[in-house]
C-alpha positions in Angstrom: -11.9 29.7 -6.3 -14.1 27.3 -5.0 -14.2 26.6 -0.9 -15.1 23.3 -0.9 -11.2 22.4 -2.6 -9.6 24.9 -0.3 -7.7 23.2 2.1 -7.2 24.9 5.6 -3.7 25.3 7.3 -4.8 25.0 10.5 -1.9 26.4 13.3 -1.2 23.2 15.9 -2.6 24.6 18.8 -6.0 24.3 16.8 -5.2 20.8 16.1 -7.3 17.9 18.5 -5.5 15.8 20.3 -5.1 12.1 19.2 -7.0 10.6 22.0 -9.8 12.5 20.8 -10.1 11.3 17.1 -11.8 8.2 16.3 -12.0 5.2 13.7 -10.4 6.2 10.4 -9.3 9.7 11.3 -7.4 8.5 14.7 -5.8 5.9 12.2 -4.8 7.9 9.8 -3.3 10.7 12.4 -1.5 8.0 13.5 0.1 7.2 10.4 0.7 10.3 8.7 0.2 13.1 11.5 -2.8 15.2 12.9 -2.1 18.2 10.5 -1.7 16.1 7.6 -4.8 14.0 8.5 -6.8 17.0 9.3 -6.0 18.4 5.6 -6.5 14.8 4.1 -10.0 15.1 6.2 -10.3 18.8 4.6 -10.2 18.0 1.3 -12.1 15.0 0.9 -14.9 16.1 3.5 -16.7 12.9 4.1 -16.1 11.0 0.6 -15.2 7.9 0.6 -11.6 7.0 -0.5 -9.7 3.9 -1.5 -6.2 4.4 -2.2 -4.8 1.3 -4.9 -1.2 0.8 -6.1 0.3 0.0 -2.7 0.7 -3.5 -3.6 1.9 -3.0 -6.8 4.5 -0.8 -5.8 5.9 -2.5 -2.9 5.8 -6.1 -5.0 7.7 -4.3 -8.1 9.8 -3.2 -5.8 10.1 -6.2 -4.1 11.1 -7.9 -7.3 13.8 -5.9 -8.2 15.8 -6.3 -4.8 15.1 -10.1 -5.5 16.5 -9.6 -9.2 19.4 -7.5 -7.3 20.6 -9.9 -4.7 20.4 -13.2 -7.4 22.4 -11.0 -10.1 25.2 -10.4 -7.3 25.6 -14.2 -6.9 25.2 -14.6 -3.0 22.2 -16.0 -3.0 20.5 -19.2 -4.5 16.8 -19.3 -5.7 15.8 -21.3 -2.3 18.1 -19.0 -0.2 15.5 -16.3 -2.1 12.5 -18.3 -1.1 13.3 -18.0 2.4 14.6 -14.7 2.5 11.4 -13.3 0.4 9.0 -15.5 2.3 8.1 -16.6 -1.2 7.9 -20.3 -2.4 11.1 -20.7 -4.8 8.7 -21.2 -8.1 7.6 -18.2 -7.7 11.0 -16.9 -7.3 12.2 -18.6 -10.7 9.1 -17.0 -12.4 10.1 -13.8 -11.1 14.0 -13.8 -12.2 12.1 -15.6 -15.5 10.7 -12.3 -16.5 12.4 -9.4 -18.6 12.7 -6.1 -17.3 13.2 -4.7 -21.0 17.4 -5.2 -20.8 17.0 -8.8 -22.5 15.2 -9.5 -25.3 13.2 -12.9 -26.1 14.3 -15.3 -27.7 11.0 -17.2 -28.9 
């Protein structure tokens, strides 16, 4: 097994304190814990990371609450708009595409 993938569980009282991390690593301790961050740290020793996808997720996601609350009838496309903070075109293009349950017609 190779050391350089092995990721130390360090016990908390080895752990740093928050004030003394700095940049990225106080940043990300803050978000997803010191342990966590100091295994994150661990395994990617100094490589650069970009992490993609979040804004795909959240705006698929998005989109299907929109798709949700027009579908229960309480809400217009410009009561979307505002509740989205989207401009209501871009609500109509949303609810205009299929989600696989309705087929095209042309």
């Amino acid at each position: 097994m190779s050391l350089q993938n092995d990721v130390i569980d360090l016990p908390p009282d080895a752990w740093p304190r928050l004030e003394e991390l700095n940049g990225d690593m106080r940043t990300v301790a803050e978000l997803i814990g010191i342990g966590n961050a100091l295994k994150l740290a661990q395994r990617f020793d100094g490589t650069p990371v970009r992490i993609y996808g979040w804004k795909t997720w959240t705006r698929s996601w998005r989109d299907q609450c929109i798709r949700r609350d027009y579908d229960s009838g309480w809400y217009s496309g410009i009561e979307l708009a505002r509740k989205y903070g989207l401009q209501e075109r871009q609500i109509w293009n949303i609810l205009g595409r299929t989600d696989g349950r309705q087929l095209r017609l042309f």
